[in-house]
Backbone bond lengths (Angstrom), bond angles and torsions (degrees), N, CA, C in turn:
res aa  C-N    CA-C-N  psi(-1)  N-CA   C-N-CA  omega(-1)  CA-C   N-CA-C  phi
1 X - - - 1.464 - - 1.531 107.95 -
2 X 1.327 127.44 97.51 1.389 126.02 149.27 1.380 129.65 -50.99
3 X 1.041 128.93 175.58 1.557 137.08 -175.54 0.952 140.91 -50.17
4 X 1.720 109.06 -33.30 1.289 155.28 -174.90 1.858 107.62 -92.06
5 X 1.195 105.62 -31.06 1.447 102.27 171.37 1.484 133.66 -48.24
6 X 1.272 135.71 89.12 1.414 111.46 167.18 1.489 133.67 -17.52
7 X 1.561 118.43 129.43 1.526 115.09 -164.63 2.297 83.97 -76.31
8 X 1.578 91.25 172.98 1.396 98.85 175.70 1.638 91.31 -73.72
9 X 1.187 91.82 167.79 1.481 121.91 165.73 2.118 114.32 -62.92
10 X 1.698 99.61 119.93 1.905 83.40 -158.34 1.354 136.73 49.26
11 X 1.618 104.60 40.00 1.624 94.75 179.80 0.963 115.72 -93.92
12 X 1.433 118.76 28.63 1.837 120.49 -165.80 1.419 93.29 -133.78
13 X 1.972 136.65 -13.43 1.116 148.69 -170.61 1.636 103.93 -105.46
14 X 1.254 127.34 106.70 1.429 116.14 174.45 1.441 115.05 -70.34
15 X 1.437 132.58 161.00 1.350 126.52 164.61 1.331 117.86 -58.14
16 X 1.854 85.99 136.38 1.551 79.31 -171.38 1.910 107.58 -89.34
17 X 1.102 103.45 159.79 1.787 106.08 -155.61 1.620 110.79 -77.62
18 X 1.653 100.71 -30.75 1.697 102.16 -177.18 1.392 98.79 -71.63
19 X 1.189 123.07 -49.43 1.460 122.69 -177.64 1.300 117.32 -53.02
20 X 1.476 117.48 -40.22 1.274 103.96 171.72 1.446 132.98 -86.43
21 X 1.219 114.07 -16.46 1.842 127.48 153.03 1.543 104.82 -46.71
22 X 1.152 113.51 -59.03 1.772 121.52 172.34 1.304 108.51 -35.84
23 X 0.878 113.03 -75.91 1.529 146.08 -149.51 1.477 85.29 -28.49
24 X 1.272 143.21 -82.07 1.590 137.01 -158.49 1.292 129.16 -62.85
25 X 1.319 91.20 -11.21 2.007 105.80 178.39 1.581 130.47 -109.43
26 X 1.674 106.59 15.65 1.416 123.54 -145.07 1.760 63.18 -72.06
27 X 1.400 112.38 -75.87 1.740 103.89 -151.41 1.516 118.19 -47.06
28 X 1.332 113.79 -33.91 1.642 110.18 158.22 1.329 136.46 -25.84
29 X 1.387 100.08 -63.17 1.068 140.21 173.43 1.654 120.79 -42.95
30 X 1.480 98.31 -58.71 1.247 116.04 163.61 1.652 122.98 -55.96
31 X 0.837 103.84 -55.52 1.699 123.99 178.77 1.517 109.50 -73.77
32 X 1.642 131.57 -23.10 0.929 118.92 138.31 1.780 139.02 -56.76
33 X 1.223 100.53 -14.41 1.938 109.61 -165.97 1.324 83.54 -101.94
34 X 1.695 140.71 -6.73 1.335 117.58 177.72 1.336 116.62 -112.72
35 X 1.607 96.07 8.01 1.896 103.95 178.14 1.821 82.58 -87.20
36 X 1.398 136.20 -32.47 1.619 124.21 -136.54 1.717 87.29 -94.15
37 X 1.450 129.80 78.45 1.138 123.14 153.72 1.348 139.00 -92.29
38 X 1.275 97.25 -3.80 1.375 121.33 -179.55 1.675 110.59 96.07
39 X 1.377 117.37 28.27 1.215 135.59 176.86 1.235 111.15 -104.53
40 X 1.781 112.04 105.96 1.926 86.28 176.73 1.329 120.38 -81.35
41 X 1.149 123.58 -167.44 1.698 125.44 172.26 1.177 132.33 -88.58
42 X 1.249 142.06 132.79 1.552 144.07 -143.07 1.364 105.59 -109.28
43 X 1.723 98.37 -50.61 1.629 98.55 -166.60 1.318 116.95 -123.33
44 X 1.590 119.59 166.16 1.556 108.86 173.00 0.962 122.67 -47.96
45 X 1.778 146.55 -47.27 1.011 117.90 -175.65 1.122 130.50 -100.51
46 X 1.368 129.32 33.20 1.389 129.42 140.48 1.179 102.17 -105.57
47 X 1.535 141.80 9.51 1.445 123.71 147.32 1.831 118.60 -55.98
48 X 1.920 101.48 -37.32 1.534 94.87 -174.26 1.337 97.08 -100.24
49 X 1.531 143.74 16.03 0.890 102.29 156.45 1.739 131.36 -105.40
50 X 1.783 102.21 2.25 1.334 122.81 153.85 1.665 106.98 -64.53
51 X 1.208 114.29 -44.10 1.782 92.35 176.87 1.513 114.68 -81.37
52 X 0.973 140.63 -40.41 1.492 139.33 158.02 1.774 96.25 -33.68
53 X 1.092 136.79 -60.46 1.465 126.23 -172.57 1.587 99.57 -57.94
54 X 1.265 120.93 -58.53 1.114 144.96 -177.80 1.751 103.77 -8.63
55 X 1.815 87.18 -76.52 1.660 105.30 169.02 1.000 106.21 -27.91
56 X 1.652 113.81 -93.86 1.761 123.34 174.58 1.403 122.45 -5.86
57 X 0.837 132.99 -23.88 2.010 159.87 -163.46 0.784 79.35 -101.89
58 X 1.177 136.52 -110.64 1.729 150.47 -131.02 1.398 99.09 -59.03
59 X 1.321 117.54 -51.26 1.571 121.25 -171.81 1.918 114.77 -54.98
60 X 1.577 95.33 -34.11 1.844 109.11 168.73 1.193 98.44 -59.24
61 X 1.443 117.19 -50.92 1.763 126.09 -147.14 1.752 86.05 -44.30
62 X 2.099 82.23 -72.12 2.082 80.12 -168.68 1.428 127.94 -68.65
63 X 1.147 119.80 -8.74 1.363 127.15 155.98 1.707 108.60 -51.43
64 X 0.679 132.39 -91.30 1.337 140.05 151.10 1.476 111.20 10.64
65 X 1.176 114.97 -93.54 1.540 136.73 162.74 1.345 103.50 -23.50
66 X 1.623 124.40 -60.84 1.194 115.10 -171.40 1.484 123.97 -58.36
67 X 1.615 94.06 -34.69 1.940 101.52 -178.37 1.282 108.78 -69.39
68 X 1.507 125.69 -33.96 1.618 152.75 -167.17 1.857 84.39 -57.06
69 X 1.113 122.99 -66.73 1.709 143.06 -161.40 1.491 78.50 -72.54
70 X 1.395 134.44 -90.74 1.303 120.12 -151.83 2.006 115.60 -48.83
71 X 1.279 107.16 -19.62 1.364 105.51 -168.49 1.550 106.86 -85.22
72 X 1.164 111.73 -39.44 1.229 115.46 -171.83 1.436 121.86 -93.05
73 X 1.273 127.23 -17.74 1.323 145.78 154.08 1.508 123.65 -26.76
74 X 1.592 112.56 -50.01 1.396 88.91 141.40 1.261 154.85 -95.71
75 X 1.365 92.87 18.22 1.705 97.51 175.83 1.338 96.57 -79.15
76 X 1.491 128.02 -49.91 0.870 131.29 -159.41 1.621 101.80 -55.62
77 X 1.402 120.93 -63.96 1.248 108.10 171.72 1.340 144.70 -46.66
78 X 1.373 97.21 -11.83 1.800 107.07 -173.96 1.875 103.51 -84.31
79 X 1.668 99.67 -26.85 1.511 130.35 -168.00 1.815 92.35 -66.89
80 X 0.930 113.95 -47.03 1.512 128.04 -145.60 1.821 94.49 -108.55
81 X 1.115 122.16 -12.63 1.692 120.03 160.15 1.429 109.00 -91.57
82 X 1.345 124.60 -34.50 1.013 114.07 -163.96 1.796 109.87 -84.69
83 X 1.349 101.58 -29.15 1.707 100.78 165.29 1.538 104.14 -70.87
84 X 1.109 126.42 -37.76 1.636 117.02 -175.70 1.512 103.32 -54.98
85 X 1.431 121.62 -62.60 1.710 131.13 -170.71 1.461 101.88 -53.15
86 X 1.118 123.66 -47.47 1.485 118.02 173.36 1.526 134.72 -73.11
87 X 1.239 118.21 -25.64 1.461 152.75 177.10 1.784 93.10 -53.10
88 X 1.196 128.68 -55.41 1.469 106.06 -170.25 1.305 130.06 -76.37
89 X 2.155 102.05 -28.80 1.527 103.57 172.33 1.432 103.85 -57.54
90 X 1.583 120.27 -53.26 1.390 125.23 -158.50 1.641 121.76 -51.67
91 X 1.672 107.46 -26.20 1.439 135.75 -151.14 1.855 80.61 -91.59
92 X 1.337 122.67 -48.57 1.499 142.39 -176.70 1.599 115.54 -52.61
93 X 1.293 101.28 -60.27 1.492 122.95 177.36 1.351 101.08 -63.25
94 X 1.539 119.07 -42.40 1.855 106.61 176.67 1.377 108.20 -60.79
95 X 1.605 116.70 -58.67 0.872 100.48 178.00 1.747 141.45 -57.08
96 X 1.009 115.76 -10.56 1.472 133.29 -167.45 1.990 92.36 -81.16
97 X 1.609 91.90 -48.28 1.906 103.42 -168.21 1.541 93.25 -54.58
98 X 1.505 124.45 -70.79 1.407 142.89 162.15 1.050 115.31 -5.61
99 X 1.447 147.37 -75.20 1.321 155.72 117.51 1.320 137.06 8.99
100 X 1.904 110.62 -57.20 1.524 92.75 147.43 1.892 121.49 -85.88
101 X 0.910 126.04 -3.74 1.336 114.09 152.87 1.132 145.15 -51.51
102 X 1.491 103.60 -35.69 1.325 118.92 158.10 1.541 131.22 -67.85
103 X 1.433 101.59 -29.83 1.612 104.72 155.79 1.090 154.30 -77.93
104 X 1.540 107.06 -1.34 1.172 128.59 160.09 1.921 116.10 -104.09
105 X 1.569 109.94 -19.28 1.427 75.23 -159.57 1.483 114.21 -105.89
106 X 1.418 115.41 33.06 1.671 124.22 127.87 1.028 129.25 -38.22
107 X 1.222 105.58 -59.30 1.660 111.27 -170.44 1.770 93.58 -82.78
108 X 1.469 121.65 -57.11 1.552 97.21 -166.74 1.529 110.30 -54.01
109 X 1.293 131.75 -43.33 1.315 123.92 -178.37 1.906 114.42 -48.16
110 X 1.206 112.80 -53.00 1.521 114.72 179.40 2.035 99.50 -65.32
111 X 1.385 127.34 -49.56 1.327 113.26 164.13 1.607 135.60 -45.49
112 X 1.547 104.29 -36.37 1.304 121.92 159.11 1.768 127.70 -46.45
113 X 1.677 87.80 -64.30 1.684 88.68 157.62 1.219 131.98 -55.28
114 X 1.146 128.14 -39.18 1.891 142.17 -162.12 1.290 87.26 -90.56
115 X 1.734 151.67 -43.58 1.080 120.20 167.51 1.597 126.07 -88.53
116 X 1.472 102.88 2.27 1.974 99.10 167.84 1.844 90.64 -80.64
117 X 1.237 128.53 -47.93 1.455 115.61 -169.63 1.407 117.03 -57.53
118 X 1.469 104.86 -22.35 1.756 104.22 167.35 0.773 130.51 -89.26
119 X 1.484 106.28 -6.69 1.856 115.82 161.77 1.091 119.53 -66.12
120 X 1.166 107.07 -57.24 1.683 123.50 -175.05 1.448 110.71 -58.54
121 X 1.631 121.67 -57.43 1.121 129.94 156.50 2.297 122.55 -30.63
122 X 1.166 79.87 -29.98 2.076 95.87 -172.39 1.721 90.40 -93.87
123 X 1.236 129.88 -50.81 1.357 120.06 179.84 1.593 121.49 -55.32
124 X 2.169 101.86 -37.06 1.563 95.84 -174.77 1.499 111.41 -56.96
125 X 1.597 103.94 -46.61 1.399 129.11 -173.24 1.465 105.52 -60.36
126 X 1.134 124.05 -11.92 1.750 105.19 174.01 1.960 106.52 -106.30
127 X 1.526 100.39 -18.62 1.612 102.48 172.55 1.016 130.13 -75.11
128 X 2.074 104.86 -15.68 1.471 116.89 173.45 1.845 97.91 -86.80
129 X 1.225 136.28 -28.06 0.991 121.37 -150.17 1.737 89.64 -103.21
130 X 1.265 121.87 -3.96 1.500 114.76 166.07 1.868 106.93 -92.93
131 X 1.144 113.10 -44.45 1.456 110.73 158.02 1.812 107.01 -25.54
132 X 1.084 103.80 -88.96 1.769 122.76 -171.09 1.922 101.42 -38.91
133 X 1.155 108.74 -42.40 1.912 107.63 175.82 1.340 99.93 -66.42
134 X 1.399 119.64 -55.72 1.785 108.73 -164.52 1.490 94.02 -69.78
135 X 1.458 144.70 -40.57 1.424 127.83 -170.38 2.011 109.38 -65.38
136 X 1.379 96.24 -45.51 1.321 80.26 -174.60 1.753 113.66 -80.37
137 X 0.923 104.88 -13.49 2.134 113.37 -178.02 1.997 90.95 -76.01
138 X 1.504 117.30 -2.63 1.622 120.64 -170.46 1.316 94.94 -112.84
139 X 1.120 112.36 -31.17 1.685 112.62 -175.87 1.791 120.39 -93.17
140 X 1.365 91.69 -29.04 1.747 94.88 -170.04 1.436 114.30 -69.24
141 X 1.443 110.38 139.44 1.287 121.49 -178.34 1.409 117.12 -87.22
142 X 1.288 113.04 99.68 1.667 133.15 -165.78 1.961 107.09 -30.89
143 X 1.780 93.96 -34.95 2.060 81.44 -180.00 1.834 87.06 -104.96
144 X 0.917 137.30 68.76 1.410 135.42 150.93 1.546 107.48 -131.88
145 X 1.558 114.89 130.05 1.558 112.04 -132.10 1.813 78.55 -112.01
146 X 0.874 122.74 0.22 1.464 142.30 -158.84 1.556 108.57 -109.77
147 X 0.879 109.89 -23.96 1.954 121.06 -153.77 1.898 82.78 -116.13
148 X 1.394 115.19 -53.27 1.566 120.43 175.13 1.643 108.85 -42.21
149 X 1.200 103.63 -54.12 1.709 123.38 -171.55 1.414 99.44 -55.82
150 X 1.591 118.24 -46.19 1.451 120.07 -163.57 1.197 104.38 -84.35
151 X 1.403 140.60 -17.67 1.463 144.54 -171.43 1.698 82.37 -90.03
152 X 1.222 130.24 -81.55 1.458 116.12 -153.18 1.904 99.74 -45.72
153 X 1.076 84.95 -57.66 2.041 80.86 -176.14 1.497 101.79 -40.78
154 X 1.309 162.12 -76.81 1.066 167.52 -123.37 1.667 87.61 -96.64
155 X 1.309 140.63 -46.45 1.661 138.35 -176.99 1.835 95.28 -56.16
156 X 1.787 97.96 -61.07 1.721 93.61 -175.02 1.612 114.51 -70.50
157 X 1.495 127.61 -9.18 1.509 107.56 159.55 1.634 121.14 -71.51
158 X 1.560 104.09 -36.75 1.260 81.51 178.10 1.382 112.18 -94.22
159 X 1.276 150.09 35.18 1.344 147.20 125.09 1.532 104.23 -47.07
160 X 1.221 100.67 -67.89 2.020 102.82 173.89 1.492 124.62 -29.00
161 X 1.596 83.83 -45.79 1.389 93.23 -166.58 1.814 107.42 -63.17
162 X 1.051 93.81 -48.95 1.795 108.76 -165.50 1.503 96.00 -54.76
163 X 1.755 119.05 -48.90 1.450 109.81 -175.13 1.593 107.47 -49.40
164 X 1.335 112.05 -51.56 1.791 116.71 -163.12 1.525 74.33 -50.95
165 X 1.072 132.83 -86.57 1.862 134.98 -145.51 1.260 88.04 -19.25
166 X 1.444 123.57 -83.89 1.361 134.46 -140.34 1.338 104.98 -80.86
167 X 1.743 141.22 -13.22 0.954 118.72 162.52 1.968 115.46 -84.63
168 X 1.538 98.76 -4.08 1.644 106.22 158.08 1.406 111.10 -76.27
169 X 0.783 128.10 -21.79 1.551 132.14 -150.15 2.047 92.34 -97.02
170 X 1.312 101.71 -41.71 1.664 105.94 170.25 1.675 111.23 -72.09
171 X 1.166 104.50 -55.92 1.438 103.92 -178.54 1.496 122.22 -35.94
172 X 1.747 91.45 -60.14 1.871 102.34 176.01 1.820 106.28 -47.57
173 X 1.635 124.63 -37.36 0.817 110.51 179.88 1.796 129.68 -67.92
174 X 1.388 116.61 -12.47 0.970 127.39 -147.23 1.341 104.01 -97.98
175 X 1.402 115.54 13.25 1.482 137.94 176.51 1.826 103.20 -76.92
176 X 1.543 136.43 76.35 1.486 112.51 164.40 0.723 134.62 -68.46
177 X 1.548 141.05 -145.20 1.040 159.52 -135.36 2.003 112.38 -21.46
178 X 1.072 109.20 63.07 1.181 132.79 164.09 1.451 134.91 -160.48
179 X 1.190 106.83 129.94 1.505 126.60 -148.68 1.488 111.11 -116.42
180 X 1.379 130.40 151.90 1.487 122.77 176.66 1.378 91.34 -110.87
181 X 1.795 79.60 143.51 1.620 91.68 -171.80 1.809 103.08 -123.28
182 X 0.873 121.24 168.26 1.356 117.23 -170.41 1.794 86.36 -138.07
183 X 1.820 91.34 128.56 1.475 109.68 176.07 1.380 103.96 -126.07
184 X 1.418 123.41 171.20 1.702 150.21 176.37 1.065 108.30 -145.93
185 X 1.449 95.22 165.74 1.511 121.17 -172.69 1.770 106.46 -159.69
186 X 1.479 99.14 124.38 2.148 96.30 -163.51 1.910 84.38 -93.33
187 X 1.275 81.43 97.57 1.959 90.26 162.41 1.619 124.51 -59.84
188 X 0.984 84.42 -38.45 2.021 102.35 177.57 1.117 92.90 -158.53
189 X 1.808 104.28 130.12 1.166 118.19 174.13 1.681 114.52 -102.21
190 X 1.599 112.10 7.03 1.702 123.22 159.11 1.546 105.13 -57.23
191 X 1.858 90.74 -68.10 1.184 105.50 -174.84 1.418 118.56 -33.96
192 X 1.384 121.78 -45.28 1.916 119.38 -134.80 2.026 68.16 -113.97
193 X 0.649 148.50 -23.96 1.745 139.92 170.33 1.760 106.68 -78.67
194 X 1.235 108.51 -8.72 1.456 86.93 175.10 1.915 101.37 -111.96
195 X 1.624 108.21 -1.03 1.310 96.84 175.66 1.200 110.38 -83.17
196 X 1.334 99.79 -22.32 1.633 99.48 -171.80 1.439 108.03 -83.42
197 X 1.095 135.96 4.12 1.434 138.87 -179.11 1.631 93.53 -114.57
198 X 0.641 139.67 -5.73 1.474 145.09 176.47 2.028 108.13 -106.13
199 X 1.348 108.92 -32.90 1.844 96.69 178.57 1.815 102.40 -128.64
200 X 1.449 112.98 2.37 1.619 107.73 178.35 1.216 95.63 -155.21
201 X 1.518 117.89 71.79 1.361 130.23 175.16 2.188 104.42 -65.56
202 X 1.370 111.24 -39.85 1.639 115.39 176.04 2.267 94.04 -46.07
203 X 1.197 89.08 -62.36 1.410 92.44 -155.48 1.906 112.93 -57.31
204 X 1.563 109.51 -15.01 1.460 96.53 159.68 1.241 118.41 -103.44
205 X 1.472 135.07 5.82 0.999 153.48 148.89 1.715 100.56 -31.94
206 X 1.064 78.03 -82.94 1.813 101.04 -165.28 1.800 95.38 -59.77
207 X 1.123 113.73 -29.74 1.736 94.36 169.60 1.422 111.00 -80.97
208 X 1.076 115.74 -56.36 1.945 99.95 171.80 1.448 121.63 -50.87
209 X 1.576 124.52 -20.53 1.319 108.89 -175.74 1.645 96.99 -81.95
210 X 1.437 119.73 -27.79 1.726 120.51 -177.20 1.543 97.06 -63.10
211 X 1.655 109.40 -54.25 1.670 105.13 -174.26 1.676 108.65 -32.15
212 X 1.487 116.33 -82.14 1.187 146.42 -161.81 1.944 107.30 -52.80
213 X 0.965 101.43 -16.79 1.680 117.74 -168.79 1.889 81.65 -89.76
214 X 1.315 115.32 -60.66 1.495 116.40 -164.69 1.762 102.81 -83.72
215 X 0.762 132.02 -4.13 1.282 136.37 -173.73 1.726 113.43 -119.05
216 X 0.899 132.92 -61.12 1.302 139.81 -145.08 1.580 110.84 -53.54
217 X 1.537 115.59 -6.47 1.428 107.17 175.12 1.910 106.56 -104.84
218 X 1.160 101.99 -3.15 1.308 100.29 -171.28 1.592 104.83 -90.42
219 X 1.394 127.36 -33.35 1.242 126.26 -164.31 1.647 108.49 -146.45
220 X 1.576 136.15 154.43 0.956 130.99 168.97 1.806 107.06 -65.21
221 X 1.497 130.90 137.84 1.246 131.62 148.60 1.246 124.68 -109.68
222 X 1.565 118.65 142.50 1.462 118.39 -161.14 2.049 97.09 -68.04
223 X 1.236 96.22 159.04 1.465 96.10 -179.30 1.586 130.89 67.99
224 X 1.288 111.29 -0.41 1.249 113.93 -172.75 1.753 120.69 -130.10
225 X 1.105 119.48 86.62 1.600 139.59 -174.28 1.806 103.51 -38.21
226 X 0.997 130.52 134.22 1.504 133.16 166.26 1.362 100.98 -145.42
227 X 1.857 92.18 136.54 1.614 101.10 -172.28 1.799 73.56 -144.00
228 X 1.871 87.99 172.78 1.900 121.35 176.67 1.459 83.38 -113.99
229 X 1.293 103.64 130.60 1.844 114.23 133.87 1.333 123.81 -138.01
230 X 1.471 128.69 -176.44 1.445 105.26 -169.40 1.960 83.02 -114.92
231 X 1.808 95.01 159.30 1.354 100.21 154.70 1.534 102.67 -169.41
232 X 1.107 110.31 165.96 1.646 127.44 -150.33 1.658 117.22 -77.61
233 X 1.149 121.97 127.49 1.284 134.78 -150.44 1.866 102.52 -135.52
């Protein structure tokens, strides 16, 4: 081929693979979508000649499938190296994160406490010092110029007071990287199976129908009927 040659027709486009898995069953195919009218079949011989098509189908199916696997196979592999090559720094770096977490969260947990106890401690102290304003602002005698003086002083401590609370109340917060976690423990597992059959009757439902679905050929279960019949495949 010189220079001047016309290139072939798509010689720069490879075949594409579904199309060509297709490619031998298009009329099958066809002639299958004009048996599916929603008419079933009456007699033997359009019983065999719906299963003779039948074949033809299935034979695309794995045809199909097979090009589907050959095409994508290496993506998949390129998919599946590239998490491997990365997988050990990443696996490293957890562990490294893991590690200093653990070195700190001794101490934040005991810091955590010592500033919730100074919260709590800053809240009593501002509820006593609002107590003490409303008793004496209840007691003071409106022309005693002395008793007036002592009510505002006792109003502006516990203003004070309330700020300390709430700038305790920030502080304790200002503790990160710690989280509440909520744990269990199945004390009796009668017990916690009969609550749950008593307030989420769906949710053991749906586990006995999974049980009995994965089980039912291996062993007899009480309550549950198993029969053979044949049907068309």
């Amino acid at each position: 081929m010189n220079d001047m040659t016309p290139a072939p027709r798509n010689h720069n486009n490879p075949p594409d693979a579904l199309d060509e898995a297709l490619a031998p069953f298009g009329d099958h195919i066809a002639e299958a979508e004009s048996w599916l009218d929603g008419e079933a079949v009456t007699d033997e011989g359009a019983m065999k000649a719906v299963d003779a098509l039948n074949k033809q189908i299935k034979a695309a199916k794995k045809d199909v499938t097979n090009a589907q696997k050959s095409e994508a196979a290496p993506l998949h592999d390129a998919w599946k190296a590239a998490l491997a090559r990365y997988k050990p720094t990443i696996d490293d770096l957890d562990r490294i994160s893991k590690g200093l977490t653990a070195l700190v969260d001794g101490f934040k947990r005991k810091l955590a406490d010592e500033k919730r106890a100074a919260e709590k401690a800053a809240w009593e102290a501002a509820n006593a010092a609002r107590r003490e304003a409303e008793a004496k602002a209840a007691a003071a005698n409106a022309a005693n110029i002395e008793e007036q003086r002592a009510t505002e002083e006792a109003r502006q401590s516990a203003i004070e007071a309330e700020k300390a609370a709430q700038a305790a109340k920030r502080d304790a917060a200002s503790v990160k990287g710690l989280r509440k976690v909520t744990r269990y423990e199945v004390t009796s597992h009668k017990d916690a199976l009969n609550d749950i059959v008593r307030h989420d009757r769906e949710a053991m439902v749906a586990f006995i129908d999974a049980y009995v679905a994965k089980n039912h050929k291996t062993r007899p279960i009480a309550g549950v009927r198993v029969w053979e019949e044949k049907e068309a495949f």
